[in-house]
N, C-alpha and C positions, 0 to 999 in steps of 0.2 A: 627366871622367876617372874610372876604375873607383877601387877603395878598393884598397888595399894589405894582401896579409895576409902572414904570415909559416908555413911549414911545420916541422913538426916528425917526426923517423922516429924509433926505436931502431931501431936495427945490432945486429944477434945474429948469425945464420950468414949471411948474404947473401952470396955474391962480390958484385962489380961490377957483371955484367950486372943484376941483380935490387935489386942499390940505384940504379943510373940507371932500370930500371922503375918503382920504388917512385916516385924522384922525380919521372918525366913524368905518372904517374897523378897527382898532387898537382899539377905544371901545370894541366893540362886540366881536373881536379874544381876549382880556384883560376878558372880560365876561365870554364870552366860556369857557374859561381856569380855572376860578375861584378867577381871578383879579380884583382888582380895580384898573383903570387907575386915578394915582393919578397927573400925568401932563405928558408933552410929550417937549421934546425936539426939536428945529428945527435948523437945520445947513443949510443957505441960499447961504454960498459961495463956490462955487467947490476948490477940495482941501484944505479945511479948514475944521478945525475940535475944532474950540472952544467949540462949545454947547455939542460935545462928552464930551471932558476933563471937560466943567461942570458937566457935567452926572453922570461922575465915582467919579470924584469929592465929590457932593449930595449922591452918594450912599454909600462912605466911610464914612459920615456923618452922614447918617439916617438906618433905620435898612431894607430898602426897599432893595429887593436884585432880583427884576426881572428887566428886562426890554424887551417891546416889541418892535418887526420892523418887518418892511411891507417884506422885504427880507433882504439877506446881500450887495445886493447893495446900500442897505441906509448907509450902513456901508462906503463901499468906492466901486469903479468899477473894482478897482484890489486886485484880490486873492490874495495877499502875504496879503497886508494890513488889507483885510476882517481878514486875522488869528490872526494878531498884535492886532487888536483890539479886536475881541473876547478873546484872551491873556490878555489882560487890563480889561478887565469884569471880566474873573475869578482871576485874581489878586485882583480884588474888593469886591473879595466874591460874583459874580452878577450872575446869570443865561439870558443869553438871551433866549428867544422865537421866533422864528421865524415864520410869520404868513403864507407866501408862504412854507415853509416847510412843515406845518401842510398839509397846505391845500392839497399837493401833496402829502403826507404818506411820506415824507423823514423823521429823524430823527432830535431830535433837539437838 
């Protein structure tokens, strides 16, 4: 059976159509990979990061230890932060994936 991971977006200006795109790309990259995307997280208010801390939260909890995002701007828009957080993941035991990284051959 594949491994379970968990996704994570921030919601800034998206309508609908473009946060159900957001989410099928995190399917398919969750797929690819050899994932199941077992739910996905959404943090809707800038500068806030409740649905994170649930995140790591759930993942300290359950034995799921991925999580997928569309880039590290889902994370935050600044670079220190983007690190903190990824810092918080692997304190969780969590591996993130990055789906723009792939895509570009960066490293993940």
């Amino acid at each position: 059976m594949s491994p379970l991971a968990y996704g994570y977006l921030r919601i800034t200006d998206e309508d609908d159509e473009e946060i159900r795109q957001l989410e099928c790309s995190l399917r398919k990259f969750a797929e690819a990979e050899g994932f199941i995307l077992a739910d996905i997280y959404h943090e809707y208010e800038s500068e806030h990061y409740g649905a994170f801390y649930e995140l790591v939260a759930e993942m300290k909890r359950t034995q799921i230890r991925h999580v997928v995002l569309p880039s590290l701007a889902h994370l935050s828009g600044h670079p220190q932060l983007q690190i903190q957080f990824l810092r918080r993941l692997d304190e969780a035991d969590t591996q993130a994936w990055v789906a723009e990284a792939v895509n570009t051959h960066e490293s993940r």
